[in-house]
Phi, psi and omega in degrees: 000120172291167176081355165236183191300319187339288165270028177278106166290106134294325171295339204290103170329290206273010180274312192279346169291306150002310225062036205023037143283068167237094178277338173265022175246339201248156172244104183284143179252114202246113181073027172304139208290168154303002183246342157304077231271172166278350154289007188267319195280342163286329188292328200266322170289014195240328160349289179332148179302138166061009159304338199312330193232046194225214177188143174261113112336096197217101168315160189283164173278139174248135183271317143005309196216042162095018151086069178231127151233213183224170177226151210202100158258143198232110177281181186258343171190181205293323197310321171316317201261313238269285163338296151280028173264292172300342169262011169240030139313089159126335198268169211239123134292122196064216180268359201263123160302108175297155183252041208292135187247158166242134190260071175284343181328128162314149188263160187248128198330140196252153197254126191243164191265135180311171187292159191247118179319130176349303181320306189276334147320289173273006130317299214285319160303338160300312186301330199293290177319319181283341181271312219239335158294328177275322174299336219250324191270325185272356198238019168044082193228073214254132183045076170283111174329302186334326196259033188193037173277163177262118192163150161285158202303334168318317199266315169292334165318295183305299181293343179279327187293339188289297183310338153297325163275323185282355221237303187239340170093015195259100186279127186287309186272006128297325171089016187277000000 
């Protein structure tokens, strides 16, 4: 189905150049009540210019904030989030207003680390993989493409560690 994560490329070079910082692309969605399902909220979002190649995001309900959560849809560019930042302005499921936000803050330079000896590469891709085959069994996640990209060890490194943060919410190099 477009338009959900599902179909969010990861492989996608200038995505993994990004460093999925893409705060100037995304439209934050703020305090959505639980009763609000993602169909509902896919139903007022697919409409939009440029969800077709984009994916809605939906935090776990935090009982913190009124058993509410948030949301975070990411367009192919900005003009796109900019739009849809205006048009669900004001507009309502139900009785619920949506709040939509933009994150204009510079995104800030992502820190890259010297090359890692061959060695410590395919250690730290073994580890990845054995982390994302166990996230992936518990979140019943069956033939991850991820783990059968053709790419040097490097670039699969980079791309298993992105999908472990974007995916299981898992920083690989904290163990967080």
């Amino acid at each position: 189905m477009k338009g959900e994560l599902a179909e969010f490329n990861l492989f996608d070079e200038k995505a993994l150049e990004q460093g999925f910082d893409l705060n100037k692309n995304t439209v934050y969605l703020n305090l959505i009540p639980s009763n609000i399902g993602r169909d509902q909220l896919l139903e007022v979002i697919r409409p939009l210019l440029g969800f077709s190649e984009g994916y809605l995001t939906l935090s776990e309900v935090s009982r913190s904030q009124e058993f509410a959560r948030y949301g975070w849809i990411t367009f192919p560019n900005e003009e796109n989030a900019n739009a849809a930042l205006e048009e669900l302005t004001n507009k309502k499921i139900g009785d619920f207003e949506l709040k939509p936000s933009k994150n204009d803050a510079p995104a800030i330079p992502h820190k890259t680390t010297q090359s890692l000896s061959t060695g410590a590469t395919s250690q730290d891709l073994d580890l990845s993989k054995q982390l994302i085959e166990r996230f992936d069994r518990i979140a019943g996640i069956e033939n991850n493409a991820i783990l059968t990209v053709e790419k040097s060890d490097e670039v699969k490194l980079s791309l298993q560690i992105l999908y472990l943060r974007r995916v299981h919410a898992f920083d690989f190099h904290s163990a967080e």
